[in-house]
N, C-alpha and C positions, 0 to 999 in steps of 0.2 A: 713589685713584679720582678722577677728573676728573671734571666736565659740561659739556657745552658744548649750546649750545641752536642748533634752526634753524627754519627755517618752510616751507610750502609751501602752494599755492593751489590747489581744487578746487572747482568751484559756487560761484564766485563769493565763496568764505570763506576767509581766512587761517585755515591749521593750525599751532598751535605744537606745536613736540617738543623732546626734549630726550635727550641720548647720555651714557652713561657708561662710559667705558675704563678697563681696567684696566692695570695692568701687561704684560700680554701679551693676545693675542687668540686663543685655538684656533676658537670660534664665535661669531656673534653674534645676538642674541635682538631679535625685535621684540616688544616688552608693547603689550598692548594693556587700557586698566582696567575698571571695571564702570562700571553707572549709577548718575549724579550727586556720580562724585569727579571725579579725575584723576592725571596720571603722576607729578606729585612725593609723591604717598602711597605709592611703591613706593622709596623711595631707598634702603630699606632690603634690599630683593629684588635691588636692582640693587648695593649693596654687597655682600653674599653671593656673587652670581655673579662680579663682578668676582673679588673673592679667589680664585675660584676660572678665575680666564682666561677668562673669557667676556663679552663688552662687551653694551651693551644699549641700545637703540635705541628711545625710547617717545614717547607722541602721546598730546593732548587730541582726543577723538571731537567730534563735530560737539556744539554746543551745552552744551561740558565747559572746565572749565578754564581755561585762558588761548586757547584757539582762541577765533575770532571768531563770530557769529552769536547768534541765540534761546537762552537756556539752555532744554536738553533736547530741543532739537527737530531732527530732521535732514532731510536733501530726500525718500530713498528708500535703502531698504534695501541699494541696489547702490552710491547713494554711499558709505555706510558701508563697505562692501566695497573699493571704490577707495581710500580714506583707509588700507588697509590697504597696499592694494598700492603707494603713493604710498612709505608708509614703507619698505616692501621696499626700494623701488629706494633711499631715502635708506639704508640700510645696506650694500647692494650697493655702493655710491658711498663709503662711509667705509672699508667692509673687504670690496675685492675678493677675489674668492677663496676667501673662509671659508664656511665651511655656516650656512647661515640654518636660527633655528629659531622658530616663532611662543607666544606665550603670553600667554593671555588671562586675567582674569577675569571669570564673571557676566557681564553684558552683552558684555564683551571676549569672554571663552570662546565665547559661542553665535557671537559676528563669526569669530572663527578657526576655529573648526567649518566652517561654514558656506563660509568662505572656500577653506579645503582642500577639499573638498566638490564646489563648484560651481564653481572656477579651476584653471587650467593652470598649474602650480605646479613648483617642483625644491626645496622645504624639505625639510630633512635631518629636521624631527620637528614635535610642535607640542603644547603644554601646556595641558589649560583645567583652571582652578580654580574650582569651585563655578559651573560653565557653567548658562547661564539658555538650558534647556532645558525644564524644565518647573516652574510655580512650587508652591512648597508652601501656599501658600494658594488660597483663591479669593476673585478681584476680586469686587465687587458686580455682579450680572447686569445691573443698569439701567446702570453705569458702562460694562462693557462698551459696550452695545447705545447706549448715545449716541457713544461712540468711534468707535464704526464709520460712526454718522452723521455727527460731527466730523470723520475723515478723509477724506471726499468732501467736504463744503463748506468746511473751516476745517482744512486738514491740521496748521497749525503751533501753535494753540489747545495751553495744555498747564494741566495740572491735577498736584496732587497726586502722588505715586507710590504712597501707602498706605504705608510703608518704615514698621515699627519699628527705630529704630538702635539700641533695646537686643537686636536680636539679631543685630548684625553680628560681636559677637566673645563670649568670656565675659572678655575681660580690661577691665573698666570704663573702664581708663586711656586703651582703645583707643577706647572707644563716645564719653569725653568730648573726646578729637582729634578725633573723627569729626564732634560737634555745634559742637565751636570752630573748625573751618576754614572762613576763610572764603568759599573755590573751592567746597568742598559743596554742593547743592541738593538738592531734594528736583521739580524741574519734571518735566513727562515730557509728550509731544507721543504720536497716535497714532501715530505714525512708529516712537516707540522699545515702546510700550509691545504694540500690540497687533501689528506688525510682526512682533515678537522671541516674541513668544506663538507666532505661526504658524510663524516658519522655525524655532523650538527643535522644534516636533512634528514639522516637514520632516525633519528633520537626526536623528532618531532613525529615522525611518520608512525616511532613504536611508544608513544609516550601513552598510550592506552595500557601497557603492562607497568607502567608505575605501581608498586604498593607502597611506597617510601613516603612519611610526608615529606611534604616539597616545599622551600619557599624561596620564589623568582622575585629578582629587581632587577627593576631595567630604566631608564633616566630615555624618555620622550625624541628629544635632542639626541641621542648616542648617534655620529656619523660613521663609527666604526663596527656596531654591531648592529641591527637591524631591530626595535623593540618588538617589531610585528612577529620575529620568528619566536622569541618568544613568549609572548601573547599565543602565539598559536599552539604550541605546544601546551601550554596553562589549560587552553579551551578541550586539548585531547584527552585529559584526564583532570578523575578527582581528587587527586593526591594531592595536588599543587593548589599553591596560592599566588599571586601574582601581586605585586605593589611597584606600582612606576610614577617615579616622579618626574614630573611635569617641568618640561626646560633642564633636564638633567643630562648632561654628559655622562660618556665612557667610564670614568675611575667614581662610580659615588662615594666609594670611602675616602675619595679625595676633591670630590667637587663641593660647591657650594650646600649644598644638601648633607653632608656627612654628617651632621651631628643630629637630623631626624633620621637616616638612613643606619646609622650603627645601635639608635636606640629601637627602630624598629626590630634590626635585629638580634637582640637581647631579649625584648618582649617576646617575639616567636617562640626562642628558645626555651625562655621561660616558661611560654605555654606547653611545652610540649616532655617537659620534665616531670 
């Protein structure tokens, strides 16, 4: 497996990304990550799919990683949408021809939802894992209710995100890379937080206009995304397939499950090729 890295420019912010090819190409994947990582925490999703001929094409979100700008803050909802579609064309331009497929996590998952959803699209399919649809806790009501006043006067203000990382995985070893990296944050702007609150209940409530196939994972146990909203959304349409494992945490490409969880979805892919 190779990487080679590129950039591109929207709102005025450098986007870094970075591609990994495999030996052969039958499709190619654009990752998109969750909130307050980024894409080199996926090298390990992107080596799996390679082995199995599939190249992978992924991006630091606006105020993530090595892209430029605020940490955790982004302009608007539809630029995060364009930074998706940005990446598209960057894989359409490395591997003409191949079926594009999208996949997200968490933050990423709800942007790829969303994105299929609401764009004029031809992806062959689209993946969200532990999609920030709806959260399984609840924010503090005053936290809210100031947010909302922050994003009209002080949209880029960013606070806290409330995140316990000890329930991103149950494997320890995962939660202490989690705290030692140091691209990680914990910032979050009303942009992403309360944004992403509103199009996750959007994107359940219009999941009947799906024509995409769809395939959801969600881990039982996740304390930070909710599995039920997405179950709910799986029940609104037929696009979707649902697979949730059982006592799974937040990160399944990093929990105890990752290694049925990465070969499920390969299998998918597969099927849909």
């Amino acid at each position: 497996m190779t990487q080679k890295e590129f950039n591109f420019n929207i709102y005025n912010t450098e986007f870094y990304g970075r591609y990994w090819q495999g030996a052969a190409t039958k499709a190619v994947i654009v990752l998109a990550h969750g909130m307050g990582e980024h894409s080199n925490r996926y090298i390990h999703v992107a080596q799996k799919l390679t082995e199995n001929d599939f190249s992978v094409v992924a991006f630091d979100h606006f105020g993530h990683g090595k892209t430029k700008g605020k940490r955790g803050h982004n302009p608007s909802f539809e630029a995060v949408l364009e930074s998706i579609s940005k990446t598209i064309d960057k894989a359409k331009e490395l591997y003409p021809n191949q079926p594009v497929f999208l996949y997200g996590h968490s933050m990423g998952g709800n942007a790829v939802i969303n994105y299929t959803l609401r764009k004029k699209q031809q992806l062959k399919g689209v993946i969200a894992t532990s999609p920030f649809l709806k959260l399984a806790f609840q924010p503090p009501k005053i936290k809210l209710a100031a947010g909302k006043i922050l994003q009209k006067i002080a949209p880029s203000i960013t606070l806290g995100n409330e995140l316990n990382v000890n329930h991103i995985s149950r494997d320890q070893t995962e939660v202490d890379k989690y705290i030692n990296d140091p691209l990680v944050h914990d910032k979050i702007s009303p942009n992403f937080s309360l944004t992403f609150i509103e199009t996750g209940k959007w994107a359940i409530e219009n999941a009947n206009k799906l024509q995409t196939p769809m395939y959801l994972l969600h881990g039982t146990d996740d304390k930070i995304i909710d599995y039920k909203g997405t179950q709910e959304f799986a029940n609104n349409t037929e696009f979707a397939t649902l697979k949730l494992y059982n006592g799974g945490y937040h990160e399944l490409h990093n929990d105890l499950c990752k290694e049925e969880m990465l070969q499920d979805v390969v299998n998918w892919l597969n099927s849909k090729i």
